[in-house]
N, C-alpha and C positions, 0 to 999 in steps of 0.2 A: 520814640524809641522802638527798634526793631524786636519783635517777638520771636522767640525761638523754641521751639518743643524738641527736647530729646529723649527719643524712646530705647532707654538700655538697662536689660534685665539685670543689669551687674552692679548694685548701688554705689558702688565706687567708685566706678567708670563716668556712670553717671552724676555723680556726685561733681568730681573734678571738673566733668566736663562742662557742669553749670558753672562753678569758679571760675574756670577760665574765660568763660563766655562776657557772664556777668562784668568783670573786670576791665571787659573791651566793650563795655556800655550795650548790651544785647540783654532784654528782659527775658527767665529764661524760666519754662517749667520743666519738669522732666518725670516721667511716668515707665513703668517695668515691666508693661505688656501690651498686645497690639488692641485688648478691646479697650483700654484705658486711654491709648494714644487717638483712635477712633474719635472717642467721646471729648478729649481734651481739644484735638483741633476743631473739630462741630463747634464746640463751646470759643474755644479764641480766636480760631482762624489766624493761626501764624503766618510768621513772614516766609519760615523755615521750618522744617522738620529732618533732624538729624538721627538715625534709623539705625540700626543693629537691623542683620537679617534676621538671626537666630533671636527667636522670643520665645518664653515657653506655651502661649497660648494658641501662635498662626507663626503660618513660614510671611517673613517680611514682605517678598512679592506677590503676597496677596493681599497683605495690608497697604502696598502702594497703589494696587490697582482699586483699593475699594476707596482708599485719599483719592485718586484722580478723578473718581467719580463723585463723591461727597464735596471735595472742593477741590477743585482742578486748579485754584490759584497758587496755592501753598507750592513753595519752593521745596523739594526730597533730594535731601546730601544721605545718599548712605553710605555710612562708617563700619568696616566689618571686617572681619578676619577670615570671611568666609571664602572658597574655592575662587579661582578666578572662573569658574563655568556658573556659579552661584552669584556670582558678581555681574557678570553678562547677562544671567536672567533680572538682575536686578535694572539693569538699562534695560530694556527688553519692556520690562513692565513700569517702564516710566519715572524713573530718579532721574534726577536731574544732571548728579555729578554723583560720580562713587569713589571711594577713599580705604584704600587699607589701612587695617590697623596693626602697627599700630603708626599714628600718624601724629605727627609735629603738631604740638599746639598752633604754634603760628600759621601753620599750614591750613588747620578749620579755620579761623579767624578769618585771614586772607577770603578763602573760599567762600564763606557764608556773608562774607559784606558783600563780595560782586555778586551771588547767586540776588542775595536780598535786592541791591541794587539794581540789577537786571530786571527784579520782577516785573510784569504788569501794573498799571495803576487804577485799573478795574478789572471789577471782577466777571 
């Protein structure tokens, strides 16, 4: 079963977004800040990490660039409602795919099977 970690300060956001996941067979944690997300993929090493820029601890593009270096395998979908120039630095420093919010359920699902799928098979 594929792992998924979603980092959103907004426990409702995050909330759903594990339901939804969960439902489409995706094991899923989800954590409301970037040193928690840090420590949570160290510890699992997801398949996926689905990202809010906006955290209240770090700006997201610097938690993606400190994931590409902790483990450059994890697959990063950032989900965000942020500027499309916050969004560009979000590719920039290494997501995968990025996604406004707010975005179709169906839409992450889709996404996060082919990211997962796509992955690497080592690391």
């Amino acid at each position: 079963m594929a792992t998924i970690v979603i980092c959103e300060d907004d426990a409702q956001v995050g909330n759903f977004l594990r339901s939804a996941l969960t439902r489409n067979k995706f094991l899923v944690e989800v954590v409301g800040d970037g040193a928690s997300c840090l420590e949570t993929c160290r510890k699992m090493l997801p398949d996926l990490l689905l990202l809010d820029l906006k955290l209240p601890d770090m700006e997201g593009t610097d938690l993606i660039r400190q994931l590409r270096q902790q483990s450059p395998r994890i697959k990063i979908m950032v989900v965000s409602g942020a500027t499309d120039e916050r969004l560009q630095e979000a590719w920039l420093s290494g997501a995968d795919f990025v996604i406004r919010k707010p975005a179709s359920v169906a839409n992450l699902v889709q996404t996060a099977t082919r990211l997962i799928a796509n992955a690497p098979t080592t690391v």
